[in-house]
Each structure stands twice: as C-alpha cells, then as structure tokens.
N, CA, C and O atoms as a GROMACS GRO file, in nm:
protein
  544
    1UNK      N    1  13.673  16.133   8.649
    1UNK     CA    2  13.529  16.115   8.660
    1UNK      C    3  13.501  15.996   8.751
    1UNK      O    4  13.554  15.887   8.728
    2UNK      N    5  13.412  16.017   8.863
    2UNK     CA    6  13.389  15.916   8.939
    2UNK      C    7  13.236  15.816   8.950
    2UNK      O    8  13.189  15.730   9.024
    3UNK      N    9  13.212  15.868   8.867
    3UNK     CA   10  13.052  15.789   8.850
    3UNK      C   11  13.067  15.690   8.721
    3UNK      O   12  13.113  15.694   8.607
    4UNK      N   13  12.997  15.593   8.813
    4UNK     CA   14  12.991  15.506   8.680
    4UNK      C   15  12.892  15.446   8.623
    4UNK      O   16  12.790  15.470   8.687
    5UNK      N   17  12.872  15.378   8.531
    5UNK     CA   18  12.756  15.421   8.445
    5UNK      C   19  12.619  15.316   8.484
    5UNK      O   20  12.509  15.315   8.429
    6UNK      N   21  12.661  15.240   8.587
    6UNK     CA   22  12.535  15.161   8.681
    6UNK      C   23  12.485  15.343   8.752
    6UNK      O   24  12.388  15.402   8.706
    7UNK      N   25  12.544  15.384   8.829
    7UNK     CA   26  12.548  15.458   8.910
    7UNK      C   27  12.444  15.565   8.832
    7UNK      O   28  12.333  15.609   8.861
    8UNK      N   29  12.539  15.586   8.712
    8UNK     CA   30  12.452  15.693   8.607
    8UNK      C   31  12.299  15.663   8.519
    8UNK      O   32  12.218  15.750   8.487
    9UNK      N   33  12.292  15.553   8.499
    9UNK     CA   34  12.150  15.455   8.463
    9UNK      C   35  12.060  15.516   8.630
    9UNK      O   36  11.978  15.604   8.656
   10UNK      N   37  12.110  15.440   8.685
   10UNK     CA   38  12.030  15.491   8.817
   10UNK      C   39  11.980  15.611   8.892
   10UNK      O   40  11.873  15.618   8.953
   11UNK      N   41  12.083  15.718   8.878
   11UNK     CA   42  12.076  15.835   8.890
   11UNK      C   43  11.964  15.926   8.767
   11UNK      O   44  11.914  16.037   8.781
   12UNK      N   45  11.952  15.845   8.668
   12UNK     CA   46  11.851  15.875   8.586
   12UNK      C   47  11.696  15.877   8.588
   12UNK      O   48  11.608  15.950   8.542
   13UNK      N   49  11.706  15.753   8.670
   13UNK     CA   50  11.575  15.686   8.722
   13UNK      C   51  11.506  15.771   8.814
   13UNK      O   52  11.382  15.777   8.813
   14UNK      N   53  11.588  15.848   8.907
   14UNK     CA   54  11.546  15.909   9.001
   14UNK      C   55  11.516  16.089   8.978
   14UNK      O   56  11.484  16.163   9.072
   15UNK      N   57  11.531  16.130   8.849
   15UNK     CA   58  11.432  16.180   8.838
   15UNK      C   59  11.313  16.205   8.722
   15UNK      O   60  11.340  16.179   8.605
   16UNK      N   61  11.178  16.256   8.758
   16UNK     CA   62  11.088  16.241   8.712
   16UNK      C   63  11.099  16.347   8.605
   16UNK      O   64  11.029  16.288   8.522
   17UNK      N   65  11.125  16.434   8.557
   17UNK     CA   66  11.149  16.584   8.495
   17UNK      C   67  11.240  16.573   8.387
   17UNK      O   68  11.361  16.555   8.399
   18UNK      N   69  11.198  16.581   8.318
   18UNK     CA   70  11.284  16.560   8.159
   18UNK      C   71  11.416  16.682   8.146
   18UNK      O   72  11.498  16.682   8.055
   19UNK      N   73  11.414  16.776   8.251
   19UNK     CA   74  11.431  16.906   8.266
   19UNK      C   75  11.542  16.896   8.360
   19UNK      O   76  11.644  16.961   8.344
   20UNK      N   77  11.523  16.811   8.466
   20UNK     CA   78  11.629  16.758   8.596
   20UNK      C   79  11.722  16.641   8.483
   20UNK      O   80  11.844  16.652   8.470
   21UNK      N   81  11.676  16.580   8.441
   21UNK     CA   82  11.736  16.487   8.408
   21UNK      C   83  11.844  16.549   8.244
   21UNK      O   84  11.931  16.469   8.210
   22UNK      N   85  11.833  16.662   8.169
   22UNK     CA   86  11.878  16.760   8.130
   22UNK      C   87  12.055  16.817   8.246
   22UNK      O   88  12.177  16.828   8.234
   23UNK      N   89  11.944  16.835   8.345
   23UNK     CA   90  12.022  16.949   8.390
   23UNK      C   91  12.144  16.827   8.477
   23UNK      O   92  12.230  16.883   8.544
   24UNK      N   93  12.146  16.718   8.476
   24UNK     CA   94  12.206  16.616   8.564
   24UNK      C   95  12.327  16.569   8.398
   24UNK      O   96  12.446  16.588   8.372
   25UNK      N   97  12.247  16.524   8.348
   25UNK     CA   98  12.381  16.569   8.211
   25UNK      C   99  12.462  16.645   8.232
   25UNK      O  100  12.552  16.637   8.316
   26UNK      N  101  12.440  16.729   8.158
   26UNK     CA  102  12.489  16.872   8.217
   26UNK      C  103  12.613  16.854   8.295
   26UNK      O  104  12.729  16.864   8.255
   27UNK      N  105  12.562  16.823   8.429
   27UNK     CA  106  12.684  16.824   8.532
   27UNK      C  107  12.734  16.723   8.522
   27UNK      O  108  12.847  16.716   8.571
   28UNK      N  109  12.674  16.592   8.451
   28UNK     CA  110  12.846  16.471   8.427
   28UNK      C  111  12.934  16.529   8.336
   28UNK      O  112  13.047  16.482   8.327
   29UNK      N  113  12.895  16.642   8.252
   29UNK     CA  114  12.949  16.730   8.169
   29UNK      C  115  13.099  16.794   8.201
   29UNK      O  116  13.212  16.800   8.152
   30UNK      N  117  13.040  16.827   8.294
   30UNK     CA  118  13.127  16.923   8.387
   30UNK      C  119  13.253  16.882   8.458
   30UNK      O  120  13.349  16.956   8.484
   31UNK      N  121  13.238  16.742   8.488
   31UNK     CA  122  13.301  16.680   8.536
   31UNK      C  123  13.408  16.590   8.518
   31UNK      O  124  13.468  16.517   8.598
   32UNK      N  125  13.423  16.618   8.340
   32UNK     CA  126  13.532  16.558   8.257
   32UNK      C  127  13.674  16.614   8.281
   32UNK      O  128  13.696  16.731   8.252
   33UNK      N  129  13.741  16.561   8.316
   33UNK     CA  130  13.876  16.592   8.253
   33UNK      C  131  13.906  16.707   8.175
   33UNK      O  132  13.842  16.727   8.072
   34UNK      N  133  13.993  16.783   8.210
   34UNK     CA  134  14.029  16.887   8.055
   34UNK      C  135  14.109  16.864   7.937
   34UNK      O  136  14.230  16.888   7.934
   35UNK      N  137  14.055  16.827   7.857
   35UNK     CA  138  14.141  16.845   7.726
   35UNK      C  139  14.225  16.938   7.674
   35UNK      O  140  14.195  17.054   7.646
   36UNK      N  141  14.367  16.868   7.656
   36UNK     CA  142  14.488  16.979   7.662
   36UNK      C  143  14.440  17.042   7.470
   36UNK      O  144  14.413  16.958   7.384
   37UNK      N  145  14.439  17.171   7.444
   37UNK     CA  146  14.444  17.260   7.328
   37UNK      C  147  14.525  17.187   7.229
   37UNK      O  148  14.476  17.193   7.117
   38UNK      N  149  14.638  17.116   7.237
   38UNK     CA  150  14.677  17.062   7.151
   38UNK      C  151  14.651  16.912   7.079
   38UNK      O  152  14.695  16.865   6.974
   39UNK      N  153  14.552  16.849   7.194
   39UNK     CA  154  14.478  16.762   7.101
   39UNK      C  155  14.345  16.793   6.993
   39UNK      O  156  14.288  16.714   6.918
   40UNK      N  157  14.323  16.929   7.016
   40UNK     CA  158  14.162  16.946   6.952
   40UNK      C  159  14.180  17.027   6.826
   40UNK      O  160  14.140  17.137   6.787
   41UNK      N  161  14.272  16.909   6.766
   41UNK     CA  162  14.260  16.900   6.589
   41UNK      C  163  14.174  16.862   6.502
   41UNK      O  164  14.070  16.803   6.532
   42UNK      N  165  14.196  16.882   6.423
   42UNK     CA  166  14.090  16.847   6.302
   42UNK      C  167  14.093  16.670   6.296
   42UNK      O  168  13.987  16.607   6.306
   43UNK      N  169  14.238  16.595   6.276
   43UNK     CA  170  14.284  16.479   6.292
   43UNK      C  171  14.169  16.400   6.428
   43UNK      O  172  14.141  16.280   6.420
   44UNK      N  173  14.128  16.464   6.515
   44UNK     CA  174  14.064  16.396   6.630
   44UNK      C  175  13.911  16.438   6.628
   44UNK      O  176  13.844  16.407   6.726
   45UNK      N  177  13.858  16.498   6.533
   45UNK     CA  178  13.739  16.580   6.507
   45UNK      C  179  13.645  16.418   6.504
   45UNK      O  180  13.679  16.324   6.432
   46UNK      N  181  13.524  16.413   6.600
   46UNK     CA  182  13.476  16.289   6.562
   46UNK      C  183  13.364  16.362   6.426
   46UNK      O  184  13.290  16.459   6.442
   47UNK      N  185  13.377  16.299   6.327
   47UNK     CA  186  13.225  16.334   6.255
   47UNK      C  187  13.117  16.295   6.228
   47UNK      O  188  13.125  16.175   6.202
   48UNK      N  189  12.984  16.344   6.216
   48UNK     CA  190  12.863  16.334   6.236
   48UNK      C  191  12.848  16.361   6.340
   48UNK      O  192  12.747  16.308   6.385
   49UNK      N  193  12.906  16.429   6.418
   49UNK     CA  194  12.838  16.541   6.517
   49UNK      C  195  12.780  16.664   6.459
   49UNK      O  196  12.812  16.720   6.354
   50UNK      N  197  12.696  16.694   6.540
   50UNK     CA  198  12.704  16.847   6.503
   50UNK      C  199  12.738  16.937   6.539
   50UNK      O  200  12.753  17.040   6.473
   51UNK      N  201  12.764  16.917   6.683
   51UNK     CA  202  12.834  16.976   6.730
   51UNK      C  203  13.030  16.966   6.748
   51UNK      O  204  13.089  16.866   6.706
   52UNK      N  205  13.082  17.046   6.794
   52UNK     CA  206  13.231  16.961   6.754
   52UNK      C  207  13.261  16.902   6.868
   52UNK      O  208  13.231  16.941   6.981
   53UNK      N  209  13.333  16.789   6.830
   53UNK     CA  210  13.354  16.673   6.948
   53UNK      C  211  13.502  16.646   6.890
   53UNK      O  212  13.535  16.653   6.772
   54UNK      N  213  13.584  16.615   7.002
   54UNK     CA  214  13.713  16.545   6.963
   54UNK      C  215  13.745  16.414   7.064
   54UNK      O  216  13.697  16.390   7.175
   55UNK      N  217  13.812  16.361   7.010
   55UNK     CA  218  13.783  16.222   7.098
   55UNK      C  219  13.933  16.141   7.076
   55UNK      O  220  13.963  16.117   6.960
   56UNK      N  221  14.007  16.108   7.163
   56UNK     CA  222  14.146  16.083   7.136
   56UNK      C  223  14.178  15.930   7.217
   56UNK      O  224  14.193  15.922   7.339
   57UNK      N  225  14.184  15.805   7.118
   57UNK     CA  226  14.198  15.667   7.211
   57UNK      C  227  14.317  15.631   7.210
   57UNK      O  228  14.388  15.644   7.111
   58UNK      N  229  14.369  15.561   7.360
   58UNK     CA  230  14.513  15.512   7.300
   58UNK      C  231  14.469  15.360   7.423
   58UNK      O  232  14.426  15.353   7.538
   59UNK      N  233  14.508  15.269   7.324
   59UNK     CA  234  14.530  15.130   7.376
   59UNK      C  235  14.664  15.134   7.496
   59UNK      O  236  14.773  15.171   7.452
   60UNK      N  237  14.658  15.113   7.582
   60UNK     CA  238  14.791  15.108   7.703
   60UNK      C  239  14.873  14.970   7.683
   60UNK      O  240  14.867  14.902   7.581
   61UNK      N  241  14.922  14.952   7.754
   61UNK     CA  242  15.058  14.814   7.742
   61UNK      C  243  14.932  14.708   7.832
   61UNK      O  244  14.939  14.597   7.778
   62UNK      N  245  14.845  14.705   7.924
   62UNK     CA  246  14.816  14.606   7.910
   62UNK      C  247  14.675  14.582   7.872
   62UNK      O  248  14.595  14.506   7.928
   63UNK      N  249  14.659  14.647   7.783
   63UNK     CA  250  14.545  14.572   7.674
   63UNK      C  251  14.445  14.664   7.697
   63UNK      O  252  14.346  14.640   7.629
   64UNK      N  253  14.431  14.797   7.795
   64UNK     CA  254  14.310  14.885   7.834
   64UNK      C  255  14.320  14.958   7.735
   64UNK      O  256  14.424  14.959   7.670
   65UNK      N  257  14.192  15.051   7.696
   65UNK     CA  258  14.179  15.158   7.595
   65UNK      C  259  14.113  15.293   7.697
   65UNK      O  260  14.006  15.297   7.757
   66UNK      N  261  14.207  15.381   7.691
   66UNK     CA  262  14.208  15.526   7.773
   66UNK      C  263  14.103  15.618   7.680
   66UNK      O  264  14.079  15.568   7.570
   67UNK      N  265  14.075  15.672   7.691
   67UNK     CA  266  14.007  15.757   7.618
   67UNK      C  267  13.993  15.928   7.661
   67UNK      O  268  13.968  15.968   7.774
   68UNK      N  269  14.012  15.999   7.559
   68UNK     CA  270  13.998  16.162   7.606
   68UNK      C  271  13.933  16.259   7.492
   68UNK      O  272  13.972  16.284   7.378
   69UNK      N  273  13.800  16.310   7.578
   69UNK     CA  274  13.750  16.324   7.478
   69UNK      C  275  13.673  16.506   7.533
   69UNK      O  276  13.646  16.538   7.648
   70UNK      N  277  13.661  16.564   7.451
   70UNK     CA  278  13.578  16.700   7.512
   70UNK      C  279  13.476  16.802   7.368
   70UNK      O  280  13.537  16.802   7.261
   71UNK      N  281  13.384  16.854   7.366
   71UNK     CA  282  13.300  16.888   7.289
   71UNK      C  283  13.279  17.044   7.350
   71UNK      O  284  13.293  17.088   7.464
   72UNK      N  285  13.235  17.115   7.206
   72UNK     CA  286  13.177  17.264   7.268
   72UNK      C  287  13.052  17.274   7.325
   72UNK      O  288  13.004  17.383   7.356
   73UNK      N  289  13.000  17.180   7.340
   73UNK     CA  290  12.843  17.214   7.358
   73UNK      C  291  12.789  17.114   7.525
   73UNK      O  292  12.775  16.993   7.514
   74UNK      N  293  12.778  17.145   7.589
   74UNK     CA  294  12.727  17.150   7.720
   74UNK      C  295  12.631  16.938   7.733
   74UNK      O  296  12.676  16.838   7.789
   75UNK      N  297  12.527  16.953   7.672
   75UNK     CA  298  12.480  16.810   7.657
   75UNK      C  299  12.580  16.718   7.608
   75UNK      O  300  12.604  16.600   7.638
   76UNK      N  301  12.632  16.795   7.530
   76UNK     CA  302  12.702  16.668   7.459
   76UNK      C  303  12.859  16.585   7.529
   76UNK      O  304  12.910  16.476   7.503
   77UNK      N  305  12.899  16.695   7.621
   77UNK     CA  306  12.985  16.655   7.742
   77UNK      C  307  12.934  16.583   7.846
   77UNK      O  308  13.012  16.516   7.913
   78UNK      N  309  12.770  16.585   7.882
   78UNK     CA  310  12.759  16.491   7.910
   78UNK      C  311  12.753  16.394   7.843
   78UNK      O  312  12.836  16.314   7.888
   79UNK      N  313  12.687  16.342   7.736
   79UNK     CA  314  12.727  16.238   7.667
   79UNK      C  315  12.824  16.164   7.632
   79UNK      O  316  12.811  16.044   7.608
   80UNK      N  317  12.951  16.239   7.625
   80UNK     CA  318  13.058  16.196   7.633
   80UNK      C  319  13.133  16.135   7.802
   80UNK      O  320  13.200  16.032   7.808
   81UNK      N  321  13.102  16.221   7.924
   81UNK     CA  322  13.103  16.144   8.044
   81UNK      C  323  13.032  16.006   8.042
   81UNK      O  324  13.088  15.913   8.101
   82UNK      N  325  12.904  15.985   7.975
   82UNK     CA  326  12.813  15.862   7.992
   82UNK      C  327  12.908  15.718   7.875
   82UNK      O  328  12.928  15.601   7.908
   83UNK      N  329  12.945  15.782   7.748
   83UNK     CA  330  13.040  15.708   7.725
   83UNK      C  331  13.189  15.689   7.799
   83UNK      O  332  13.256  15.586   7.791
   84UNK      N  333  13.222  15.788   7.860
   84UNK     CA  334  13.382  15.741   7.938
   84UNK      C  335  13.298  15.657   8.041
   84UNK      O  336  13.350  15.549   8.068
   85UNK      N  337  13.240  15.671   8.072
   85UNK     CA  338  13.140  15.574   8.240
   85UNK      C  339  13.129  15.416   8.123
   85UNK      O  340  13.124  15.304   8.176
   86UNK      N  341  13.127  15.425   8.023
   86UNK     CA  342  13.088  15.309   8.004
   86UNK      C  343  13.211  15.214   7.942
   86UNK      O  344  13.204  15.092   7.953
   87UNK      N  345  13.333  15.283   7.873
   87UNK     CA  346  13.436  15.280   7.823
   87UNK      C  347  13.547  15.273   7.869
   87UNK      O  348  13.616  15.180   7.828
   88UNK      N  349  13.614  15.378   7.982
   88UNK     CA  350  13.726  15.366   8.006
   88UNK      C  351  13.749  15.299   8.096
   88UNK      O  352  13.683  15.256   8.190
   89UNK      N  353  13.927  15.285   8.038
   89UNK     CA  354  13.984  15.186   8.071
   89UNK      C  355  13.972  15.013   8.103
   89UNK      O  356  14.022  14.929   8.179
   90UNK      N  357  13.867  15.022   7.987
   90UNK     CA  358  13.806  14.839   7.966
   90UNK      C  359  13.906  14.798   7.857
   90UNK      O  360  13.954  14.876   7.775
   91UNK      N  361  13.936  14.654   7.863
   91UNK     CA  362  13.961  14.590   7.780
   91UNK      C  363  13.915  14.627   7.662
   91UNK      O  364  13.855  14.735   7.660
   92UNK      N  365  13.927  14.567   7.561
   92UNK     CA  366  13.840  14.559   7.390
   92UNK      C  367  13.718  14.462   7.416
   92UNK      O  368  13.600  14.493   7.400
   93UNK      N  369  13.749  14.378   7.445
   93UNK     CA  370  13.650  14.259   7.477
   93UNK      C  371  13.554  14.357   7.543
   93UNK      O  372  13.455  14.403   7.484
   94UNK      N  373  13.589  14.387   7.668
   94UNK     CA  374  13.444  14.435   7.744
   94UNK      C  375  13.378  14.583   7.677
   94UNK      O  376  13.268  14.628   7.710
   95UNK      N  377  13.459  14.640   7.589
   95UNK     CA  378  13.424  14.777   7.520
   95UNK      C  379  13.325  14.683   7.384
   95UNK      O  380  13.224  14.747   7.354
   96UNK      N  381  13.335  14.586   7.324
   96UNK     CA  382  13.261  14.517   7.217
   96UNK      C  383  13.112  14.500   7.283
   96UNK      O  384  12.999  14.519   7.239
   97UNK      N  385  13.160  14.458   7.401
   97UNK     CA  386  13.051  14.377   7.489
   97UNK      C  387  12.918  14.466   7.542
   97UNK      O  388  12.801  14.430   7.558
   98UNK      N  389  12.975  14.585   7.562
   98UNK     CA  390  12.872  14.661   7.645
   98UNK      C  391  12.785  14.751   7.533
   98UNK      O  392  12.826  14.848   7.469
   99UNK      N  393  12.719  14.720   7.531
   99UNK     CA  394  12.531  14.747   7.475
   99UNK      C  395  12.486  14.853   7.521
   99UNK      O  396  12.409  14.846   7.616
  100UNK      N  397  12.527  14.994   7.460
  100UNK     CA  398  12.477  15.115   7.457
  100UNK      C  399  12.366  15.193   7.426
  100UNK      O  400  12.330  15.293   7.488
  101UNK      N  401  12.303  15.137   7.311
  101UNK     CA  402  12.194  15.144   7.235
  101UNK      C  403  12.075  15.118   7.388
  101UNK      O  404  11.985  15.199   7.412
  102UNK      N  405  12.097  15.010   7.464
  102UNK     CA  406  12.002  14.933   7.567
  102UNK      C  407  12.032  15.019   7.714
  102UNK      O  408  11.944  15.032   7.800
  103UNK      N  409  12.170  15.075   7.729
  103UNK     CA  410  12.142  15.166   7.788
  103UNK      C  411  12.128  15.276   7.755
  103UNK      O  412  12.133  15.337   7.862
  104UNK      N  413  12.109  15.373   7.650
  104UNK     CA  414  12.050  15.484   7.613
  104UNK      C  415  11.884  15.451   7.619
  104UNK      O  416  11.818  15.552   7.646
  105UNK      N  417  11.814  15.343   7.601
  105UNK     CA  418  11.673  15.333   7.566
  105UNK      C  419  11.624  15.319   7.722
  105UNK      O  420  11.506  15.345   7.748
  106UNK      N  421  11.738  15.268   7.853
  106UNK     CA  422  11.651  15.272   7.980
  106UNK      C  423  11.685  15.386   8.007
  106UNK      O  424  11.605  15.424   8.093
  107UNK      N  425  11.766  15.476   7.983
  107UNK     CA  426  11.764  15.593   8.073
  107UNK      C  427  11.657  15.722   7.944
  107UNK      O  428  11.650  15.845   7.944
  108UNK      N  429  11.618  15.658   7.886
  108UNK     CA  430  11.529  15.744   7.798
  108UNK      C  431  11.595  15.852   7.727
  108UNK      O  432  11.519  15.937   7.681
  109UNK      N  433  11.719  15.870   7.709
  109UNK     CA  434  11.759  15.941   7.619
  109UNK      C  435  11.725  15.911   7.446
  109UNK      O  436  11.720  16.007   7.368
  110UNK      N  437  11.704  15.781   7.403
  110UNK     CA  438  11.649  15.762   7.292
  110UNK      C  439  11.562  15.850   7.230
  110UNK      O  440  11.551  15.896   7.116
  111UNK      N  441  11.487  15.864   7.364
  111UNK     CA  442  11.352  15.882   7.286
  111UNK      C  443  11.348  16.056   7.340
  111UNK      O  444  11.249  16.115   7.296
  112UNK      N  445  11.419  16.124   7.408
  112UNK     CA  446  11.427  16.246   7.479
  112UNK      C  447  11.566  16.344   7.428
  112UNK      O  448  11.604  16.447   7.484
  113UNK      N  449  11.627  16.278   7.306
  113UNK     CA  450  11.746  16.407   7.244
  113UNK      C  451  11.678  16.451   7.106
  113UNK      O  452  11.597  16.381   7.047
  114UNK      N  453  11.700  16.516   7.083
  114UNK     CA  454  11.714  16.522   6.941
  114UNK      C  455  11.785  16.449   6.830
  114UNK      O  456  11.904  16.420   6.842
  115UNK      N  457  11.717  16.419   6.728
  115UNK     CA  458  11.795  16.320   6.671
  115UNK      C  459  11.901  16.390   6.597
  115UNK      O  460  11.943  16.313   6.512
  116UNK      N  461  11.970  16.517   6.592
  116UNK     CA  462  12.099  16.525   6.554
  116UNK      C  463  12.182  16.461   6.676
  116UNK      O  464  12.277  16.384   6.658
  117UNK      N  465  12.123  16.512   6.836
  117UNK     CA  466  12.241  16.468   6.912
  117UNK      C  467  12.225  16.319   6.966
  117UNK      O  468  12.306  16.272   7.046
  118UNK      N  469  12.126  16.255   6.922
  118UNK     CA  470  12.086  16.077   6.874
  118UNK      C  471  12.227  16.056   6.772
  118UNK      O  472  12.321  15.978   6.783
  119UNK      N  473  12.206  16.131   6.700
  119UNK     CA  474  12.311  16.033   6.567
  119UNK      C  475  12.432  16.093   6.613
  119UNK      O  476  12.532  16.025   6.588
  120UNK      N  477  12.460  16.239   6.694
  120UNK     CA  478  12.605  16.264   6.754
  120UNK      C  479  12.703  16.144   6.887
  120UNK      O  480  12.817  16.126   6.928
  121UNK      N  481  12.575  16.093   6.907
  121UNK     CA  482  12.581  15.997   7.017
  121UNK      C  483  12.653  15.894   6.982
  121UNK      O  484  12.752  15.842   7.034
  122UNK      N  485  12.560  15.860   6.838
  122UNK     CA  486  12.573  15.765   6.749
  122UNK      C  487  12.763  15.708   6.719
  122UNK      O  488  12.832  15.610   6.746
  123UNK      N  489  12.778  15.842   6.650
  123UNK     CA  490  12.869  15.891   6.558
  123UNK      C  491  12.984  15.875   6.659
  123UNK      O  492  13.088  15.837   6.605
  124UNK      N  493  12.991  15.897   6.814
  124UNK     CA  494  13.078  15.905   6.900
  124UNK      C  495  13.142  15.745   6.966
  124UNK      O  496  13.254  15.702   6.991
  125UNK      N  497  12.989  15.685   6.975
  125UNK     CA  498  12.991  15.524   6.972
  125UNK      C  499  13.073  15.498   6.891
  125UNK      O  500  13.190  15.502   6.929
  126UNK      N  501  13.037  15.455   6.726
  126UNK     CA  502  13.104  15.453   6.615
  126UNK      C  503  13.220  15.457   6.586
  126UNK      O  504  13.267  15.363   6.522
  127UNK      N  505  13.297  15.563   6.622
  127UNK     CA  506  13.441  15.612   6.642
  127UNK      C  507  13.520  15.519   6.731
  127UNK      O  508  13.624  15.463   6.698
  128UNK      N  509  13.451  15.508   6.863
  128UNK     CA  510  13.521  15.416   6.935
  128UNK      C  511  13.516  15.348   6.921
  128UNK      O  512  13.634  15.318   6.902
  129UNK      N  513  13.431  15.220   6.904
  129UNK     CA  514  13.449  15.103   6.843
  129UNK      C  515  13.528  15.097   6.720
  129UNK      O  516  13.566  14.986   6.684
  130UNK      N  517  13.555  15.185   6.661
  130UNK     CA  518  13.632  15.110   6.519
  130UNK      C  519  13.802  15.136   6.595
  130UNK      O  520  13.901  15.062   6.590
  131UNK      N  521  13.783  15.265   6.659
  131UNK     CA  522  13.940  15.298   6.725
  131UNK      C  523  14.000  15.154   6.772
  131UNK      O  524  14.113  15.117   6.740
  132UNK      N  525  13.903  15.068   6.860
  132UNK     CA  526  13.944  14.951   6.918
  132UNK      C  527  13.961  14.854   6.868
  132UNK      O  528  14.056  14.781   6.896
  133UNK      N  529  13.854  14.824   6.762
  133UNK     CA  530  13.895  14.707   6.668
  133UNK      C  531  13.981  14.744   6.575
  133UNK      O  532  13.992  14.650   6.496
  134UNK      N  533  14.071  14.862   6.533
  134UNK     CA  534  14.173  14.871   6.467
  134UNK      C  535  14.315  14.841   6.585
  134UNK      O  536  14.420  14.778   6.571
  135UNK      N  537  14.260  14.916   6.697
  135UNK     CA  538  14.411  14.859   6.826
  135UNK      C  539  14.372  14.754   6.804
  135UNK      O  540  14.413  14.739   6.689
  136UNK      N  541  14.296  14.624   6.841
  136UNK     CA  542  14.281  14.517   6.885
  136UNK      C  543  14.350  14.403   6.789
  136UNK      O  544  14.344  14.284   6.821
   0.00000   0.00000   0.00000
C-alpha cells in the first residue's frame, strides 16, 4: 500500500460527496495486500466487528510492528488500509502516539459510518494497541 495517511486525510478533503468519499474507501480497500487463507482463523478474528475482520501483528527484530490484516466486507478494507497508513511498520512509541479518534473526526468518518462500523473501527484500533503493548 502506497498512500499514506497525511496523503489519505487529504485525499478526503477533496471531495465534497459523501458518496465519492465512500467510493475512495473502497479503493484503499482494494489495495491491501492479500491475506494468505491460512491466517484467517478464528485465533486472528478481531471482535466487535461485525463484520469479519482478521488482523495478524508481529513485532520485527528492530522494534517495528508489521501488521496484516483483511475483512469480508468492502468499507471495512478500507478502514483497515486507513489503519495500515497509520500503523505500519512504526515503532510502539509512534503506534501509542498517533491519535486516530482526531483523525477519523477530520476526515468525517465519525460522524458519516454507521455506528456498528464506528465501533468495528473501534474494535480494530483496540486490538492493535493491546497487540503492541503486550510486544512492547
């Protein structure tokens, strides 16, 4: 994935259409990585989704946290691109550091998902942060 999540805040901004900005998800969606069949166990199941999400972290030798993650449902792959844009391959420190909540509220997704896929968002945050402060 080559966008990153200044890039993706911004790319938000630019459009006006709740509908474009839908359909621009979507395609950071698209643009994930494939998740090999044999990680998408129950063991990697993030929960409080509602949709199914699997999400797989591994801390590297020098201190980065990788992340691989893929979902059945179309929005929610983007959501998961907007967290790898904001996540991978950071330190712990800078994964503690970065304030998601503040960028979900400028690019107006707060107030523009539904609040199951608000708290799937949630729930995906959640996961990773504890993944890291248990590596860390």
């Amino acid at each position: 994935m080559s966008e990153t999540l200044e890039n993706i805040v911004e790319n938000f901004s630019l459009f006006d259409d709740w509908e474009d900005r839908y359909r621009y998800l979507i395609d950071l969606g698209r643009g994930l990585p494939h998740m090999e069949e044999a990680l998408r166990t129950d063991s990697h199941i993030v929960r409080g989704c509602t949709s199914r999400v699997w999400l797989v972290s591994v801390k590297r030798a020098d201190g980065t946290f990788h992340f691989e993650a893929d979902s059945d449902a179309h929005i929610v792959r983007g959501l998961i691109a907007l967290l790898l844009a904001a996540y991978q391959d950071k330190s712990a420190e800078a994964i503690l550091a970065t304030d998601l909540a503040a960028i979900f509220k400028e690019t107006g997704l707060d107030q523009h998902l539904s609040p199951n896929r608000r708290n799937g968002f949630y729930a995906m945050v959640e996961r990773i942060l504890a993944d890291v402060r248990r590596a860390a």
